[in-house]
C-alpha positions as CSV (number, residue, x, y, z in Angstrom):
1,X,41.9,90.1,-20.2
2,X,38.7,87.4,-21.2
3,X,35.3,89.0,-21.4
4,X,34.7,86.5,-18.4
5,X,36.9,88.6,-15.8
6,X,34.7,90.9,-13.8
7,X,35.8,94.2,-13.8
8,X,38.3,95.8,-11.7
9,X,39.6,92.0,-11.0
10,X,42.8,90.6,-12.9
11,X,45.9,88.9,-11.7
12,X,45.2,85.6,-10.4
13,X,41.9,86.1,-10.2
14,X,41.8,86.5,-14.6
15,X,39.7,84.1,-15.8
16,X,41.0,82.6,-18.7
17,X,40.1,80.4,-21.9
18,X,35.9,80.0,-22.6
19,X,35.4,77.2,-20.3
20,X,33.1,77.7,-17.2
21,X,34.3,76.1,-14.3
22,X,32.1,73.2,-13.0
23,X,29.9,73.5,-9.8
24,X,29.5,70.3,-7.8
25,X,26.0,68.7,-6.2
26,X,25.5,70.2,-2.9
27,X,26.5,67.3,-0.4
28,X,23.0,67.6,1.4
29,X,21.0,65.8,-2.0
30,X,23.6,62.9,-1.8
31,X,22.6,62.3,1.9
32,X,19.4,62.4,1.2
33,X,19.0,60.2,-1.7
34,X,21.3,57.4,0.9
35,X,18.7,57.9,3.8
36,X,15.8,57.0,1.4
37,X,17.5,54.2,0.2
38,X,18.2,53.0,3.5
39,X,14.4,53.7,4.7
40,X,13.3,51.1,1.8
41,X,15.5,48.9,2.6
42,X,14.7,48.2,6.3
43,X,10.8,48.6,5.5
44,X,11.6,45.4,3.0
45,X,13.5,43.5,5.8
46,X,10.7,44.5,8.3
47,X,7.8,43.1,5.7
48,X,10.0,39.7,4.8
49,X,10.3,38.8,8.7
50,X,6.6,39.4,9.0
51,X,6.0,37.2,6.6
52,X,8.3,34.6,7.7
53,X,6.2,34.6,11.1
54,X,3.3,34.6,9.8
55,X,4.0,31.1,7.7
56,X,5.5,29.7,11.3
57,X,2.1,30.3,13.0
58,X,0.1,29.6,10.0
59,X,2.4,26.2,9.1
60,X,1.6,25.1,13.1
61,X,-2.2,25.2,12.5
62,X,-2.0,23.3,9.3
63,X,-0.4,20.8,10.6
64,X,-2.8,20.5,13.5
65,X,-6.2,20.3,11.6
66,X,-4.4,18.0,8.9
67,X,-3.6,15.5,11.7
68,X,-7.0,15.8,13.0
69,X,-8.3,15.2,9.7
70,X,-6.2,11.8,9.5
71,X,-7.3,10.9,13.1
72,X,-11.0,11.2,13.3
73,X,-12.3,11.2,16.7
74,X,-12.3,7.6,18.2
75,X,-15.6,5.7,19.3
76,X,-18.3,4.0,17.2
77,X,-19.4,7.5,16.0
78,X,-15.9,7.0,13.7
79,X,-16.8,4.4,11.7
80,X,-17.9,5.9,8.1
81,X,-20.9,3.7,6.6
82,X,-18.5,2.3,3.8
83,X,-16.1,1.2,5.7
84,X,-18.8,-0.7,8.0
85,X,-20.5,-2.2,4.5
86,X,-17.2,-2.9,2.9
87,X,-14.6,-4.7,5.1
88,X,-11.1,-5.2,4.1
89,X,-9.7,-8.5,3.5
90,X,-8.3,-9.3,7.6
91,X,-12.1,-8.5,8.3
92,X,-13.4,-11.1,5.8
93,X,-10.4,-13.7,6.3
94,X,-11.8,-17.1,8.4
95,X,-10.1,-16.9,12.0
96,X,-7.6,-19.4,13.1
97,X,-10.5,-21.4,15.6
98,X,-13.0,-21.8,13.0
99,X,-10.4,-23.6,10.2
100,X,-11.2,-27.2,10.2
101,X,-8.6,-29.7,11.3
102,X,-7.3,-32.4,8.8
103,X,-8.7,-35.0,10.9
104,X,-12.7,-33.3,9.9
105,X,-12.4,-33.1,6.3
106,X,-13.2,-36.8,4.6
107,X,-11.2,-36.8,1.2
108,X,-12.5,-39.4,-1.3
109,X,-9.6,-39.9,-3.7
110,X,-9.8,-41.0,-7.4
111,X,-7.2,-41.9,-10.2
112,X,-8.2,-40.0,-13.6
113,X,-5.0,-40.7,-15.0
114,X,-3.7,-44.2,-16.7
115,X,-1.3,-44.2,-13.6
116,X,-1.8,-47.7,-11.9
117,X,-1.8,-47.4,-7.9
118,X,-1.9,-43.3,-7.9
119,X,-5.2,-43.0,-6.1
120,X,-3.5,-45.2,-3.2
121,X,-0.3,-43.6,-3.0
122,X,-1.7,-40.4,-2.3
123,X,-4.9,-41.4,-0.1
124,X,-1.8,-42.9,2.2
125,X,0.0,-39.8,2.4
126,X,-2.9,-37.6,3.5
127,X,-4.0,-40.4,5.7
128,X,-0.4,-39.8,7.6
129,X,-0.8,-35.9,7.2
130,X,-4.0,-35.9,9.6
131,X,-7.0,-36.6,6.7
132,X,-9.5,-38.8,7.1
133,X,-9.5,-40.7,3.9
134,X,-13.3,-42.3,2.3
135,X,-13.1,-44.1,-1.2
136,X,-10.0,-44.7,-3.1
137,X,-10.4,-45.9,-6.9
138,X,-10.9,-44.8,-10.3
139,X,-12.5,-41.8,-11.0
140,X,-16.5,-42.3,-12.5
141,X,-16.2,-42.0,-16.4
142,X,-17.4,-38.6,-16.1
143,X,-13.8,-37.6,-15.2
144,X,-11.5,-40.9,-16.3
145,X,-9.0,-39.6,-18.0
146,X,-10.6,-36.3,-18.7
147,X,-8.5,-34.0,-16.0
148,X,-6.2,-32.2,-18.0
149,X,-4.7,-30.1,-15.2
150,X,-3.3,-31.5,-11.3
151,X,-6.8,-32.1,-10.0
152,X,-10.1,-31.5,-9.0
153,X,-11.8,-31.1,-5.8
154,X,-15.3,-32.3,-5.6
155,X,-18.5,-31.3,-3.0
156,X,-21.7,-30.0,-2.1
157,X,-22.8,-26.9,-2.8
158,X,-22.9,-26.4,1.0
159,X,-19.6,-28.1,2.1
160,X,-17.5,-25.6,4.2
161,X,-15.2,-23.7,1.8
162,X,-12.8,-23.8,4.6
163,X,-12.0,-27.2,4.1
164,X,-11.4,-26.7,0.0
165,X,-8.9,-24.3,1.3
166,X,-7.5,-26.6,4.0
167,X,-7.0,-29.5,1.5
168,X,-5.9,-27.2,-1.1
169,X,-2.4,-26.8,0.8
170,X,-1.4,-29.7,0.3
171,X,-1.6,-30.2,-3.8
172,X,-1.2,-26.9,-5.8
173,X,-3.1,-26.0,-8.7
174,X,-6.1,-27.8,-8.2
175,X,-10.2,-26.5,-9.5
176,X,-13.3,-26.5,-7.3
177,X,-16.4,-28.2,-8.8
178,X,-20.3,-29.0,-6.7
179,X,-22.5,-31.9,-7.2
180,X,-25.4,-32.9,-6.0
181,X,-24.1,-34.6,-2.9
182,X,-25.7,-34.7,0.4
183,X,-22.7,-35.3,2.1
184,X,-19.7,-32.9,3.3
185,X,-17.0,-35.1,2.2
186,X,-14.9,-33.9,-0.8
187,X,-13.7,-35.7,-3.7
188,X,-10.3,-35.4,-4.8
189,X,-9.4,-36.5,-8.5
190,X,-6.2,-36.9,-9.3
191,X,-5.5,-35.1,-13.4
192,X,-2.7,-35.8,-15.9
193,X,-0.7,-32.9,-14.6
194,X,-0.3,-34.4,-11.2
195,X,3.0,-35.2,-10.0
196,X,3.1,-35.3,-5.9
197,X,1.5,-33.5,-3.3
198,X,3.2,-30.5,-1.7
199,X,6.1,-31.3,0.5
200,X,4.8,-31.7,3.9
201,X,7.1,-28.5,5.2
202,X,5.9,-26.5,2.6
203,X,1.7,-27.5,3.3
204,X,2.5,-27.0,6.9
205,X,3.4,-23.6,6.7
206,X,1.0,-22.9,3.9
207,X,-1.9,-24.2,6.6
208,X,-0.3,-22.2,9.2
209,X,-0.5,-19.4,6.9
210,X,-4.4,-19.7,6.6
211,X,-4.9,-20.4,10.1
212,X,-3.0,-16.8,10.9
213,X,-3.2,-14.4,8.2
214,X,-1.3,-11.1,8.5
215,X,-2.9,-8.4,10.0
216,X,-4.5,-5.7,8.0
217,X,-2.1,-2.4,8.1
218,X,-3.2,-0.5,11.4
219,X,-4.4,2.9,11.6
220,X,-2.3,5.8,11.9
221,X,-1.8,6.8,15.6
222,X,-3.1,9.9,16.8
């Protein structure tokens, strides 16, 4: 009989050998330790969904005041003092009814080149593109021969800048220079580089161009 049989017991209830037998956990602890487990978890999922709400409202509101921030409230009141002082370029462009016609701008042409006829040639075709054409000849001995580039326009100091830009569409390239003329006609003088003056199509739509610039981007809507 093993010293670990109690007295008076033997038979099948002999405890053999020196190992004791192994107890188990109680069931009870196992439960427990799921339900706390559990508990975490669905205070976790509660928390996350709170949060997820709370970015939907918050989200909502942001949006809101950024959109009122792009959109300030409409009326004089709106117009910052910098955008009022600094205009963009639509604001500064010359509208379409103050551009002056061909027909208004008196175009003096001169040869500066050793080209024979090229002051005539030309004066004729802006005559039948609308211009009203002044002196054609030479050009002084100030500028004879002495025009590197296509040409030169030549005026007053107070001649419309309008019509540089009018007669400017039809020869590409071409410098601005003031005298001390009285008069608001404008001198063109014909350089070395010269070749022709722009096809008619393409000064057309280059003048319509001025006379109707694009729009400046509009505003966002609010």
């Amino acid at each position: 009989m093993s010293m670990l049989t109690p007295p008076g017991m033997g038979g099948k209830y002999r405890v053999t050998g020196t190992a004791y037998p192994r107890m188990s956990r109680p069931r009870r602890r196992r439960k427990l330790v799921f339900a706390l487990l559990g508990s975490v978890l669905a205070l976790a999922l509660l928390g996350y969904g709170a949060l997820q709400l709370i970015d939907v409202f918050q989200g909502d509101g942001g949006k809101h005041s950024a959109a009122a921030q792009d959109c300030p409230t409409k009326g004089p009141a709106s117009a910052t003092p910098a955008a009022a002082a600094n205009p963009g370029p639509a604001a500064s462009a010359a509208p379409a009814d103050v551009l002056p016609q061909p027909g208004q701008i008196t175009v003096n042409v001169y040869n500066a080149t050793p080209r024979a006829g090229l002051a005539k040639a030309v004066g004729d075709e802006l005559k039948k593109r609308g211009f009203t054409i002044g002196h054609v000849g030479n050009a002084p001995a100030d500028f004879d021969k002495k025009v590197p580039g296509p040409g030169i326009l030549l005026g007053s100091p107070r001649t419309d800048k309008a019509a540089y830009s009018v007669l400017g569409t039809q020869l590409t390239g071409v410098t601005q220079q003031t005298d001390t003329r009285e008069g608001a006609d404008i001198d063109l003088i014909l350089g070395d580089s010269f070749k022709e003056l722009n096809k008619k199509e393409d000064a057309d739509k280059a003048l319509a161009v001025l006379a109707n610039p694009a729009p400046a981007p509009s505003a966002k809507k609010c």
